[in-house]
C-alpha positions in Angstrom: -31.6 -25.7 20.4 -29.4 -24.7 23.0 -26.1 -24.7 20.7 -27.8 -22.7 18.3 -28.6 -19.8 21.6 -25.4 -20.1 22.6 -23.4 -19.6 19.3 -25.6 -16.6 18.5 -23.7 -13.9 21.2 -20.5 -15.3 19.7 -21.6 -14.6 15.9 -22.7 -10.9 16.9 -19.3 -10.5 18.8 -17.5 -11.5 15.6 -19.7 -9.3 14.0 -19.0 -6.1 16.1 -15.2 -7.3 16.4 -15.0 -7.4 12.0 -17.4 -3.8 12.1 -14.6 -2.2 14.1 -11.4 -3.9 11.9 -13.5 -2.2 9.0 -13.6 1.1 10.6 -9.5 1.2 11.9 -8.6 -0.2 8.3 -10.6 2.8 7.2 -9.8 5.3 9.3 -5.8 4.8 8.0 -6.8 3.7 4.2 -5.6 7.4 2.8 -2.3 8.0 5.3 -1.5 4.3 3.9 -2.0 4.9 0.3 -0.6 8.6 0.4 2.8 7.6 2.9 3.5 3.7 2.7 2.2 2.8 -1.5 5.9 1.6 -2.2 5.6 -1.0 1.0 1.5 -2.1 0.6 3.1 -5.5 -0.6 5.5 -5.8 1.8 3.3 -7.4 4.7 1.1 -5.6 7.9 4.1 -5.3 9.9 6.0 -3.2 7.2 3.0 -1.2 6.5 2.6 -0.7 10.3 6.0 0.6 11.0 5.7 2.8 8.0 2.6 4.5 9.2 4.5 5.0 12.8 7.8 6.5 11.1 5.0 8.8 9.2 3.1 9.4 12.8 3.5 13.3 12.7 1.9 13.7 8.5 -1.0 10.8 9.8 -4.8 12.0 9.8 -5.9 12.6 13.5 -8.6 9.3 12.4 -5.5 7.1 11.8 -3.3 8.6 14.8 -6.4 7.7 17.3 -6.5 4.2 15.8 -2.8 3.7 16.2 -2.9 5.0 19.8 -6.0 2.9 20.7 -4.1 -0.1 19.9 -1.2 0.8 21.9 1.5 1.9 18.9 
């Protein structure tokens, strides 16, 4: 009984930490699409950089996400 009280703040933590992936995949969904097409295939990283060269054209929902994880 105890495992089963203990496991259940760390499935709601996942939970919360997947919601907000969601929402910062999301929020950058159209800059990615419209920007960075050619290099969706290319891997995170690639798509990442892309998005930063394109930092100035990005939606102010994409350009928070980007400077809430520090890039």
């Amino acid at each position: 009984m105890t495992k089963i009280v203990l496991m259940i703040p760390l499935l709601l933590f996942a939970s919360a930490a997947a919601a907000q992936d969601n929402a910062q995949q999301s929020a950058c969904a159209r800059d990615v699409s419209r920007f960075c097409r050619a290099k969706m295939n290319d891997g995170d990283m690639v798509v990442l950089g892309c998005l930063k060269e394109n930092r100035s054209k990005l939606s102010k929902a994409c350009s928070k996400v980007l400077a809430e994880n520090n890039q």
